[in-house]
C-alpha positions in Angstrom: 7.3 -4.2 -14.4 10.0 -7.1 -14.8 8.4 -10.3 -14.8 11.9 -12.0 -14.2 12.2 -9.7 -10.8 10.5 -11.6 -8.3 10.6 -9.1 -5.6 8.1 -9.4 -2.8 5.4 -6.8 -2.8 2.7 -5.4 -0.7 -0.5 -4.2 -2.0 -2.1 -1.6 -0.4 -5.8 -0.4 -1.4 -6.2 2.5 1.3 -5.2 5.8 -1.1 -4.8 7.1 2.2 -2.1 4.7 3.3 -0.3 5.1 0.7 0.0 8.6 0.1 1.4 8.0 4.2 3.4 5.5 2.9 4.9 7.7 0.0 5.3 10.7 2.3 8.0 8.8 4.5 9.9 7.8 1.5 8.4 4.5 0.5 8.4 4.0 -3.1 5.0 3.3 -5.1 6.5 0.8 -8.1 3.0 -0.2 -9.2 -0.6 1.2 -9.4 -3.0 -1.5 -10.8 -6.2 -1.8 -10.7 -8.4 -3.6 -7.7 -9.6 -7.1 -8.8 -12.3 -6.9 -6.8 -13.6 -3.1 -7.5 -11.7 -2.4 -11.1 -13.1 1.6 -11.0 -10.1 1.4 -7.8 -6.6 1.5 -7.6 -4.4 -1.0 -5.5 -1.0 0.7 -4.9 2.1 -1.9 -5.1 5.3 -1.3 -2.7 8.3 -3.5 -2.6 7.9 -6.0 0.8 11.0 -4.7 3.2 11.1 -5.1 6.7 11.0 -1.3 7.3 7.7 -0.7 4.7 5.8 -3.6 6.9 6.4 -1.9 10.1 5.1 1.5 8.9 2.1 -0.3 7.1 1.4 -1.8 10.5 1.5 1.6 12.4 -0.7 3.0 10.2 -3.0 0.4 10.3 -3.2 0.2 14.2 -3.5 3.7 14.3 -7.2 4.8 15.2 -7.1 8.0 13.0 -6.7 6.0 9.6 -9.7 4.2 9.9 -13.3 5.1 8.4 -16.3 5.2 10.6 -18.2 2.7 9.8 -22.0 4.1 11.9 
């Protein structure tokens, strides 16, 4: 990736997400791995308007969430 491009990204760590994401024709530009968990991968989409109001959706909706019993 460019390090001269500063184009705002979102990072998404849900492989769920962002196979939803890629599916409605959102662009994956990065897979790195998760600072936090390296043995994970954080998925990297460019910031539009349009890629934060699906993120949203999917987040809100119940059916993407794990149970936590």
């Amino acid at each position: 990736m460019n390090q001269n491009n500063r184009t705002k990204t979102k990072a998404v760590r849900s492989q769920r997400i962002a196979w939803l994401l890629r599916k409605e024709g959102f662009k994956i530009i990065n897979v790195v791995p998760s600072r936090c968990r390296p043995e994970l991968d954080v998925f990297i989409f460019e910031a539009t308007p349009e890629l934060c109001a699906a993120l949203d959706q999917h987040i809100r909706n119940k059916d993407n969430r794990r149970n936590k019993d």
